[in-house]
N, C-alpha and C positions, 0 to 999 in steps of 0.2 A: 286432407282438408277439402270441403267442398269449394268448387268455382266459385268466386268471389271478383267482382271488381276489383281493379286497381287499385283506384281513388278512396274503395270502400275500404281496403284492405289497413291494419294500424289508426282507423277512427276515433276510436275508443281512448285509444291512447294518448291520442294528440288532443282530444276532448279533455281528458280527465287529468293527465299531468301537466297541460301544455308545453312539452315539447315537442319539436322538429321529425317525429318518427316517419320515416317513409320508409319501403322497401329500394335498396340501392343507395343509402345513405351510408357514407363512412363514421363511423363511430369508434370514441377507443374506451373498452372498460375497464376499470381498476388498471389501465395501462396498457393493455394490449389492445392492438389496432384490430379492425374488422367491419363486417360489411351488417346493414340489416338485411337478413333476406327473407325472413318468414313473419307471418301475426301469430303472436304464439297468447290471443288472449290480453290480460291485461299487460303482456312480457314483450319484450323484443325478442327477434328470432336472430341471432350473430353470428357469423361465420367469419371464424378470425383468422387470420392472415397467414396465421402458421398451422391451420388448421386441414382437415381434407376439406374439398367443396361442398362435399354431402353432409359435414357436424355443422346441426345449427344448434347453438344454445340459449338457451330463454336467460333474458338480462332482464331485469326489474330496470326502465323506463330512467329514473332517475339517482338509481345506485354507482355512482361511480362512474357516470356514463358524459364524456362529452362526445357531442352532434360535431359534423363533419360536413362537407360540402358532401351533392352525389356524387357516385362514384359505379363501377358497372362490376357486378358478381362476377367471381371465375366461370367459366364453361363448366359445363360436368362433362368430365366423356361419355362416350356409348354407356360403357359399364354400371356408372355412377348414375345415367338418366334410367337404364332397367332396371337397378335395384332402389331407385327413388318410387319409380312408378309401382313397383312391387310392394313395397310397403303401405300406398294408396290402399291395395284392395288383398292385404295381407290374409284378414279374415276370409278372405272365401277357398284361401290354397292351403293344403297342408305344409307346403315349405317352399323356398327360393325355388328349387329344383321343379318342381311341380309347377309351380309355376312358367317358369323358362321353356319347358315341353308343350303348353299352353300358347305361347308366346314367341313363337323360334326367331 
């Protein structure tokens, strides 16, 4: 995803369905507890509690979704922030490994 504002970031969403979407907000969907942590469009981005830090999953906005006070994302480790960052700029490496030699 390109740099993007903050404030800009889940706009759309809190325009068009009127709710509470922020990145760092607790949500639970269809029951399961979780954090927003990405704009995935007109979706929420979810990272649910029992989940790794790096799965986020696109939750449709007003599906089963209640808003939560905020709340603060897990850390990613080392691991977790290389292979996040690697998937940014996926297309330009033949694979993880190629990349990582790129990148030491």
């Amino acid at each position: 995803m390109s740099e993007q504002r903050t404030e800009d970031l889940l706009a759309y969403v809190r325009r068009y369905y009127g709710v509470p979407a922020e990145i760092g907000r607790r949500v639970t969907v269809g029951g399961r507890s979780g954090i927003i942590t990405a704009d995935r469009g007109a979706y929420i981005g979810v990272t649910f509690d029992d989940d790794k830090p790096t799965a986020v999953l696109p939750c449709h906005p007003t599906s089963q979704v209640i808003y939560g006070n905020k709340g603060t994302p897990r850390p990613l480790t080392r691991s977790q922030k290389r292979y996040r960052d690697y998937l940014e700029v996926a297309d330009v490496y033949e694979n993880f490994h190629h990349y990582l030699k790129a990148h030491p």
